[in-house]
C-alpha positions as CSV (number, residue, x, y, z in Angstrom):
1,X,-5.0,-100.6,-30.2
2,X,-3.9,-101.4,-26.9
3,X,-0.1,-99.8,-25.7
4,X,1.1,-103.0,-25.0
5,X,0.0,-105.1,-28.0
6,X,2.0,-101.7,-30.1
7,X,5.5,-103.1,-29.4
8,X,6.4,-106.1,-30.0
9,X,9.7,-106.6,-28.9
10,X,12.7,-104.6,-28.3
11,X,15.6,-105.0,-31.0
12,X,19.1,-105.5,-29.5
13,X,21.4,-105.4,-31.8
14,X,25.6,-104.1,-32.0
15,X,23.8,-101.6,-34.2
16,X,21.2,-100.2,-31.7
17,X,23.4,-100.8,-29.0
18,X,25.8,-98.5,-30.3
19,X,23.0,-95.9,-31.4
20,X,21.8,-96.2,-27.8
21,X,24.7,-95.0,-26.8
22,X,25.2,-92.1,-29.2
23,X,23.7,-88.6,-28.5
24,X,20.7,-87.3,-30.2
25,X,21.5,-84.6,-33.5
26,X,18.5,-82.9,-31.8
27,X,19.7,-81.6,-28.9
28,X,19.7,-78.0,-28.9
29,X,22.4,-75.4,-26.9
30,X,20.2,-74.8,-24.0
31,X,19.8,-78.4,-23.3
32,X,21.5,-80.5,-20.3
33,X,23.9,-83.1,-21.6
34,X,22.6,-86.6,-21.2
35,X,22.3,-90.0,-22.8
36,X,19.2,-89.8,-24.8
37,X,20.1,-91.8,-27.7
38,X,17.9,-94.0,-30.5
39,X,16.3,-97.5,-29.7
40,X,15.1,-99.7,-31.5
41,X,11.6,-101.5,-31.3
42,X,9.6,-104.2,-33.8
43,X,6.3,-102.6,-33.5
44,X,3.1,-104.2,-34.7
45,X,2.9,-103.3,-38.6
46,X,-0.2,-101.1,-38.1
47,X,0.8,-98.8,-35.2
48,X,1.5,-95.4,-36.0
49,X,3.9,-92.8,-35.2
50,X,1.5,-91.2,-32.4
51,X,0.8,-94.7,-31.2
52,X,4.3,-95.6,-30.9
53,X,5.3,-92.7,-29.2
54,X,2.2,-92.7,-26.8
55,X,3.7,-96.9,-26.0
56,X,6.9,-96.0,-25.2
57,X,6.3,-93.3,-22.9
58,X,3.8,-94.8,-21.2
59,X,5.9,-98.1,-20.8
60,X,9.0,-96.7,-19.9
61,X,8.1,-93.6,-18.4
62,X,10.5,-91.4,-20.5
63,X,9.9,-88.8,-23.0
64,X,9.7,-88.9,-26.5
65,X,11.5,-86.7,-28.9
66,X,11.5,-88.5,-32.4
67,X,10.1,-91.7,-34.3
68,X,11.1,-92.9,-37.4
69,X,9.6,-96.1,-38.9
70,X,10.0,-98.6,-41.7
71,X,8.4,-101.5,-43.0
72,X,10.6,-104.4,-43.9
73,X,10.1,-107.0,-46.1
74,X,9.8,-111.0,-45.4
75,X,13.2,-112.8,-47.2
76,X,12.6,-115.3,-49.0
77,X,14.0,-118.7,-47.8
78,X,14.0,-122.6,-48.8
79,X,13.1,-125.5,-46.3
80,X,14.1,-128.5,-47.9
81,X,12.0,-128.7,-51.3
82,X,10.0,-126.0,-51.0
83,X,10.7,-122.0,-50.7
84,X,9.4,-119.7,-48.4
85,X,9.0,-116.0,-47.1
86,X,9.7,-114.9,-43.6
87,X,6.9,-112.5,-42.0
88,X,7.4,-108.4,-43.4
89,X,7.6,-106.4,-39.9
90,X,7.6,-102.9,-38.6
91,X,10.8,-101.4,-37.7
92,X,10.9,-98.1,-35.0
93,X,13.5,-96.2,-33.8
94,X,12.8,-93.9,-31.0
95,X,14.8,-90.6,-30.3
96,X,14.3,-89.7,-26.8
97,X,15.1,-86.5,-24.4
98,X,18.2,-86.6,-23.6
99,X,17.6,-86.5,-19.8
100,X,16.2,-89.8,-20.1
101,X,17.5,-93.5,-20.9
102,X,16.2,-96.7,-21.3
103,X,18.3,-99.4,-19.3
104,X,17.2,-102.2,-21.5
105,X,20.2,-101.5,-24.3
């Protein structure tokens, strides 16, 4: 799969905004203090962790620390008569060094 059919879209949110923001529980004594925080990505529902982490780094030209995923479900919803489902998606949230930043968020 190709890096840039991986991620979708960036998600911008108050919620990853603020995580953004925040610095990593990963960072370790002998580390600089930085930024580094978690942002958030729709990724396409097959990609895996590797892939993901491969997509942003190559993309963004920062460095990878963590990736957690989830898969989220479609809601259902009603157009006039009839009900419907939205699309289930991939959710990722990417941890990254704290030296580096994405200026996106």
């Amino acid at each position: 799969m190709d890096i840039y059919h991986v991620i979708v879209r960036p998600l911008v949110t108050e919620k990853s905004t603020h995580q953004s923001r925040q610095k990593s529980d990963k960072v370790t004594a002998g580390t600089p203090k930085g930024r580094g925080g978690a942002y958030s990505f729709e990724v396409h529902p097959q990609a895996r962790k590797a892939d993901i982490r491969q997509a942003i780094e190559k993309i963004y030209n920062v460095k990878v620390m963590d990736v957690r995923t989830s898969n989220r479900r479609g809601k259902p919803r009603r157009y006039r008569y009839t009900v419907g489902q939205t699309r289930n998606w991939k959710k990722a949230v990417v941890v990254l060094h704290p030296e580096y930043h994405i200026d996106l968020f």
